[in-house]
N, C-alpha and C positions, 0 to 999 in steps of 0.2 A: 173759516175754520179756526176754533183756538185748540192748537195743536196742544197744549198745556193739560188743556179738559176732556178731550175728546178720547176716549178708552175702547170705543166701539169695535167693531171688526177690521173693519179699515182703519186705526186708530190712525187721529194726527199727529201724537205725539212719537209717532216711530218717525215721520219725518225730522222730527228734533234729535232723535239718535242719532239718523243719518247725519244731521250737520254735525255735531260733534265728532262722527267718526272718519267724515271725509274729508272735514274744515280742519280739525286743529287733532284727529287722531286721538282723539278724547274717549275709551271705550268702556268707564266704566259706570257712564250714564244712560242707565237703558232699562227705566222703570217712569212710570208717569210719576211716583213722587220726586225721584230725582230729576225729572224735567223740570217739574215745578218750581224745585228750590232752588236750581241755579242759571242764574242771568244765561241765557243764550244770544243777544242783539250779537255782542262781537263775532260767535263762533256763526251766526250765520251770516255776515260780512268777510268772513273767511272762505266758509263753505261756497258763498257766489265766486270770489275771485279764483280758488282752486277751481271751481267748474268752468270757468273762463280761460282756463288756459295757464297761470300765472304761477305754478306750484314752485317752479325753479325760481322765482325772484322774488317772489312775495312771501314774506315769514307772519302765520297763520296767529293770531293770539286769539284770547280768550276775554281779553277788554280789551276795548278801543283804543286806551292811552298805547297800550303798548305796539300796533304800528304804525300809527301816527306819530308817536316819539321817533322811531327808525325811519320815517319819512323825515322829519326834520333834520336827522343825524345825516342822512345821506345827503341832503340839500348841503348843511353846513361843511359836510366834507367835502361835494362837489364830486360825489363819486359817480357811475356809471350807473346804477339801480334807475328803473324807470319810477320808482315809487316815489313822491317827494312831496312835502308838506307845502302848503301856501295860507296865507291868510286869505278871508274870501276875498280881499280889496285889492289883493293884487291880480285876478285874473278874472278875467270874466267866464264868469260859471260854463262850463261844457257837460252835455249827456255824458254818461260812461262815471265822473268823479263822484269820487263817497266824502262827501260834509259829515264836520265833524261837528257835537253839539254838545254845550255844558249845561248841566241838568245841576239843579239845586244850588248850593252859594260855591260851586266850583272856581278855581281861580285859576284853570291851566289857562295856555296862552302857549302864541309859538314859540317865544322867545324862555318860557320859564314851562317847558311840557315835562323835562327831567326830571322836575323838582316838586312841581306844587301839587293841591292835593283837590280831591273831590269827583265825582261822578260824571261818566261821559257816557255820548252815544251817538252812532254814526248811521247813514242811510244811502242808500246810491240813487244818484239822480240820473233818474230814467227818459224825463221830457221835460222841455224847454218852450214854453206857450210864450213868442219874443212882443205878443200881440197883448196880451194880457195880462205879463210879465208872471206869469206864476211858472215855479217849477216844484214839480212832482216829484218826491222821494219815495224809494222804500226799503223800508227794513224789517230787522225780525227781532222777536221778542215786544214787538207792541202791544200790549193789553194782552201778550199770550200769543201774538198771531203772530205775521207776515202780512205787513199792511200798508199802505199809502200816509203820507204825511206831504206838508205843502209848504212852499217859503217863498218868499217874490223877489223880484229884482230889480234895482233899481234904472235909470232912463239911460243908464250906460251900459248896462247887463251886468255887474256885475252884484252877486247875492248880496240883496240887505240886511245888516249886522245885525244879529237878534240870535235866537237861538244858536245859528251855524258859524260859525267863527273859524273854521279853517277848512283847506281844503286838500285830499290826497289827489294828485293828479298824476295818470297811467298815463307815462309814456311823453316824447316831446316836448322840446324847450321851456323853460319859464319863462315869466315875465321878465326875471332880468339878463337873457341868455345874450351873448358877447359874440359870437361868431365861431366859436367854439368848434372844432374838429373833435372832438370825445365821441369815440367810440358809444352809440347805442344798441345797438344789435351787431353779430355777425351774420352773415349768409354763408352756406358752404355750398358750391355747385358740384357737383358730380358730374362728368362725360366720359364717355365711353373711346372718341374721338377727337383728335385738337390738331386743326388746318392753321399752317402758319405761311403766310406771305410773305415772299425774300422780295417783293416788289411792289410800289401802291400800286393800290388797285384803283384803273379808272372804271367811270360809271359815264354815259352816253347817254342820255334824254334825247332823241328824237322831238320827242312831241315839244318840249318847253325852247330848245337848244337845237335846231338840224346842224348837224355837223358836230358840233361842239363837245367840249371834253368839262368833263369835272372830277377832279382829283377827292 
């Protein structure tokens, strides 16, 4: 489908509204010319992680640089955000991450993403072939679509340097993670009911232990 051209009854390109409106709350693109004329890749890398779950941690932009830049900020602060930038060489490539890629004579990088200039674009890697070494991306705004694109990896798994040059990774320690106690998540329980014990309690195994006690 290239949702960009397709005007038809079922039009594709109201799926492109949708991402703007549910990705980044973007509402006031919702004609096929304005489909056409504005980049959508990022807002529908938005639009998958809001449908994933992620609205409360993940901050939705409209180009690439701009969460990838707050992936690295969060990393360089060390704060709590599951979102966090990598170079591909530091991790070996996992399904779930969105690789990020520099198109034309772009000069971002991790260490200069704040500052430098030029044209990006990101895809989420869906499968990992460890036999073939190819991994399968996809993203949106391809040729107009929602489509598949491919990168390989090298004999240690991790992505070979070419196009994708870094990497957002949801969730779970980096490669340089230290033993760290930082809060990632909370859980909150709820009970209705709460048994307290003023004495341990023993447990008796017959079958492993006749007789015997286990505290």
């Amino acid at each position: 489908i290239h949702e960009a051209t397709d005007a038809g009854e079922d039009a594709g390109f109201n799926r492109v509204v949708d991402y703007w409106e549910d990705g980044t709350d973007t509402q006031w693109i919702d004609t096929v010319a304005e489909v056409r004329r504005v980049p959508w890749s990022a807002t529908f890398i938005s639009w998958v992680l809001n449908q994933a779950g992620h609205l409360d941690e993940f901050t939705p932009g409209v180009a690439h640089r701009q969460f990838f830049s707050d992936g690295v900020r969060e990393r360089q602060q060390n704060t709590n955000s599951p979102f966090k930038t990598y170079d591909v060489r530091e991790n070996q490539t996992q399904v779930g991450e969105v690789a990020i890629a520099k198109r034309g004579d772009s000069n971002i990088d991790n260490n200069s993403v704040e500052h430098a200039e030029g044209a990006t674009h990101s895809d989420i890697i869906t499968e990992i072939n460890a036999e073939t070494r190819v991994v399968t991306l996809i993203g949106g705004n391809v040729s107009q679509s929602v489509d598949r694109s491919t990168a390989t990896l090298d004999e240690n798994g991790f992505m070979t340097p070419g196009p994708y040059w870094a990497l957002l990774r949801i969730g779970g320690p980096g490669p340089t993670d230290d033993g760290s106690t930082d809060v990632l998540f909370r859980v909150r329980v709820v009970s209705e009911t709460l048994n307290v014990r003023e004495t341990p309690y023993v447990l008796r195994n017959p079958n492993t232990n006749p007789g015997g006690e286990q505290n």
